[in-house]
C-alpha positions in Angstrom: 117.7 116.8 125.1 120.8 118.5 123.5 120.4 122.0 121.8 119.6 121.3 118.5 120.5 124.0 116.0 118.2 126.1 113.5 117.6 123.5 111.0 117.0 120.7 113.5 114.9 122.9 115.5 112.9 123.7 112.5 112.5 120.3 111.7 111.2 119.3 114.9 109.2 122.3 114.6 107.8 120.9 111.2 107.2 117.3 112.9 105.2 119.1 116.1 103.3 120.8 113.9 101.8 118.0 111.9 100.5 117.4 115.2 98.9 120.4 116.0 97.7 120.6 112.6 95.2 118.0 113.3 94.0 120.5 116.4 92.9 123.5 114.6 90.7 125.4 116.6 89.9 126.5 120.1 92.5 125.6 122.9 91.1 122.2 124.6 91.2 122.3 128.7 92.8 119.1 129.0 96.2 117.5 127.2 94.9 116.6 123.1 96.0 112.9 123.2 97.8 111.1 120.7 98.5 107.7 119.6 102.2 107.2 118.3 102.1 103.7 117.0 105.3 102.8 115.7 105.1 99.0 114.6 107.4 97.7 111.5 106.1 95.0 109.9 108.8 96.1 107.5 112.2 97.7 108.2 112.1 99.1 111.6 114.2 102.3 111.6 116.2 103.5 114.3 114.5 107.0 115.7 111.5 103.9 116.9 113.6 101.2 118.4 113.2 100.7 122.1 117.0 100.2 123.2 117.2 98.1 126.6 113.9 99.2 127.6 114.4 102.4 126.9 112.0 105.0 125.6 112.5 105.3 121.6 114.6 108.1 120.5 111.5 109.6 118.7 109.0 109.4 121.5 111.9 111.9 123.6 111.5 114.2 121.3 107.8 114.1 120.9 107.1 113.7 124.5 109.3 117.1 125.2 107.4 119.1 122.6 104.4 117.9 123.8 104.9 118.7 127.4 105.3 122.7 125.9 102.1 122.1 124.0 99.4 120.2 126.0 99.9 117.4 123.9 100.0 114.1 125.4 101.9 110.9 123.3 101.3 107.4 124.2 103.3 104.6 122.5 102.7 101.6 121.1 103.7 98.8 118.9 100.7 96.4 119.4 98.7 96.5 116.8 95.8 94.3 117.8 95.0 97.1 120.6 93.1 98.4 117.5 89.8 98.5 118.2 86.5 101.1 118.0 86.5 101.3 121.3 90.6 101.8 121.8 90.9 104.2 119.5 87.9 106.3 120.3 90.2 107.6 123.5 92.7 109.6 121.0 92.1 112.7 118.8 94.7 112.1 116.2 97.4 109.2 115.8 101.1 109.5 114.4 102.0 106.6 112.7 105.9 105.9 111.9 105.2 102.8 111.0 106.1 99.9 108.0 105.1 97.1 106.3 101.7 95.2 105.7 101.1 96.0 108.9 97.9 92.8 109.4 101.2 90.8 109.9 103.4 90.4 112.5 106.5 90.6 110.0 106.7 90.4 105.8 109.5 88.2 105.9 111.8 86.8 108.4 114.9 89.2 107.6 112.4 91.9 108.7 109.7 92.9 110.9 109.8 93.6 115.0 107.1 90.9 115.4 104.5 92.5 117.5 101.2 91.7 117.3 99.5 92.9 114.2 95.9 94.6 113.5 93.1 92.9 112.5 91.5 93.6 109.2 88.4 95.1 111.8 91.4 97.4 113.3 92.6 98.5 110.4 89.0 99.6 108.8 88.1 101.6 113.0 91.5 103.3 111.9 90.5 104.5 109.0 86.9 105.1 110.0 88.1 107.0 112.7 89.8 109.3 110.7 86.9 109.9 108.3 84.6 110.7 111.1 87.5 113.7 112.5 90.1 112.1 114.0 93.7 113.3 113.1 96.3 111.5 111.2 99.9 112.0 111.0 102.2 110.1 108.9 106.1 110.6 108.9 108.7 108.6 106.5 107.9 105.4 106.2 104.4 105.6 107.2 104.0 105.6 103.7 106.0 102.6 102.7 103.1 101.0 105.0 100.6 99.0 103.1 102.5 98.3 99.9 100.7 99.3 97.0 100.6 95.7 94.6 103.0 97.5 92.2 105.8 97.9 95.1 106.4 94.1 95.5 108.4 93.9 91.9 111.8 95.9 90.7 110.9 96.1 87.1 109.4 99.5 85.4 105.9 98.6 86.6 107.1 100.0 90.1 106.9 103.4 89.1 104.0 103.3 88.0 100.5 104.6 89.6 98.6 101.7 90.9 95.2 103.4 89.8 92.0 101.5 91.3 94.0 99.1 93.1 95.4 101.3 95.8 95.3 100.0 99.3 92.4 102.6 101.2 95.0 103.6 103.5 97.5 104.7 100.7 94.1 106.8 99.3 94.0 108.3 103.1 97.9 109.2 103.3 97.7 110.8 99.8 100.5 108.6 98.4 103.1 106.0 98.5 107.1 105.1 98.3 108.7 103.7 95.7 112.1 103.6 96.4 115.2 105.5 97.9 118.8 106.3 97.1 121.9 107.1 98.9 121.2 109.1 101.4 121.9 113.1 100.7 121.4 116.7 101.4 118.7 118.5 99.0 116.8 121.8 98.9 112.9 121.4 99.6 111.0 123.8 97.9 108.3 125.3 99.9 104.9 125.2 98.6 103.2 126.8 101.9 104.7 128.9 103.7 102.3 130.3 106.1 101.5 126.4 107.3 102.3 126.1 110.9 105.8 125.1 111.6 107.1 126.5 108.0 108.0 129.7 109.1 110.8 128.2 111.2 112.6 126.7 108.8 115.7 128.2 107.7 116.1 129.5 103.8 117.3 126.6 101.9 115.9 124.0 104.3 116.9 120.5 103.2 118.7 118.3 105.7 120.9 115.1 104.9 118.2 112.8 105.0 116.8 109.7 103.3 114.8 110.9 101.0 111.7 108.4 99.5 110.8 109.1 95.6 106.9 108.7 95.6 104.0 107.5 93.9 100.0 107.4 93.5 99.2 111.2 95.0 96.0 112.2 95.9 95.1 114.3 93.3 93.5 117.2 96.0 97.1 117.3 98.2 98.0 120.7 100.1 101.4 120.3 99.1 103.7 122.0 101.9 107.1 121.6 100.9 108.5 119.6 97.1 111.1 117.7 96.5 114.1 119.7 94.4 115.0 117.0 92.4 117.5 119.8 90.3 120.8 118.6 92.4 120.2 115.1 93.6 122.1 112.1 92.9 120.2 108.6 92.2 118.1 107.7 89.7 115.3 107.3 91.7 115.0 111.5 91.6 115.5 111.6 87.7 112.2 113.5 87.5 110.3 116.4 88.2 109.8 117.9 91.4 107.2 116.0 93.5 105.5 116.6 96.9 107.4 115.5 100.0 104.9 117.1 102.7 101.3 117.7 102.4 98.3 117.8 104.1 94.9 117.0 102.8 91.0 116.1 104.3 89.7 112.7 104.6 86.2 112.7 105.3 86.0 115.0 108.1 89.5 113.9 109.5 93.0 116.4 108.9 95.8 114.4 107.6 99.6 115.3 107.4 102.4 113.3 106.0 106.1 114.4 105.6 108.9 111.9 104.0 111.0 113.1 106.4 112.1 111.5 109.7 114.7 108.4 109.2 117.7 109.7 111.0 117.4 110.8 114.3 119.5 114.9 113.5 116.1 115.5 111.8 114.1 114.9 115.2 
């Protein structure tokens, strides 16, 4: 991997330590294994395409900072390996994923087409979490599982979806709405002594894509905000909002940063 400079590397720092995050406590003897499942029912973005058989750009990255952490990444993007049993294996999962993802594509103009989960895959997912397994979510692992106001373009899609939220989008701790053009913006630290923060550079906020969200869970750890002061778009005519968090479900630690479309910010 190229030398990345102080804001990448605190990025990247950021992203390994949503991982670790779910790891709190006594060093394990052996590698903590993860499960990076990276299928896009939806838009597949770029850091997660496998180029001529190539290793995704995003799995490099994690598979370095895992080799200086005892963390072990295994890849997927077949979702019907979901399974009790499967999943039992891992002790937290990383999702950059998209998309209704109990379908092998939404539409035909999107969608890699790999096999999807069953409804049962989904709900061991889920379980496993609440019984302690990690979860890590990153960009568009919250576009996953469209909430039913997300399918329209009128007003009614910025709106909270109240009791009809999809039970992932309740474990994640909230959903996308929308984007604009992609741009650079400050992100307002809410925690600073939360592992990975401290190696951020002041003003931290790459050129990114950033996602405007929706439907927060209303006990969030919120780690860093949106600055919504100086950006362009009027998806971020609003107040600041929560871009990375953390929060329990069940016994299970979950992370989610909006971050993570273009590959600089690996």
């Amino acid at each position: 991997m190229p030398n990345r400079s102080a804001l990448m590397r605190g990025a990247s720092g950021l992203l390994l330590s949503l991982t670790c995050a779910s790891f709190a406590g006594a060093a394990a003897p052996t590698a903590n294994k993860v499960l990076f499942f990276t299928k896009s029912s939806g838009f597949e973005h770029s850091p997660v395409k496998r180029i001529a058989g190539n290793p995704s750009f995003a799995l490099q990255v994690l598979k370095e900072l895992g080799a200086k952490h005892r963390i072990e990444f295994t890849e997927s993007k077949d979702g019907s390996l979901f399974t009790t049993e499967y999943l039992a294996q891992f002790d937290a999962f990383l999702f950059y994923t998209s998309g209704d993802l109990t379908l092998a594509k939404n539409d035909e103009k999107q969608g890699d087409g790999n096999p999807p989960m069953t409804a049962a895959g989904k709900a061991a997912l889920l379980q496993a979490i609440r019984d302690g397994k990690g979860f890590v979510g990153t960009h568009s692992a919250s576009d996953t599982f469209h909430p039913p106001g997300n399918k329209g373009h009128g007003p009614a899609r910025n709106q909270d979806d109240g009791d009809k939220l999809d039970d992932y989008t309740r474990m994640i701790g909230a959903s996308f709405i929308k984007h604009d053009a992609q741009q650079k913006t400050r992100q307002i630290i809410g925690s600073p002594k939360f592992p990975g923060i401290a190696a951020l550079p002041a003003g931290f906020g790459p050129h990114e894509e950033w996602y405007s969200l929706k439907n927060f869970a209303s006990d969030l750890h919120v780690i860093l905000a949106q600055d919504t002061s100086t950006m362009d778009g009027p998806s971020y005519k609003r107040p600041p909002y929560p871009s990375t968090w953390a929060r329990m479900h069940g016994k299970g630690r979950v992370f989610y940063t909006s971050m993570g479309h273009r590959e600089d910010v690996w």
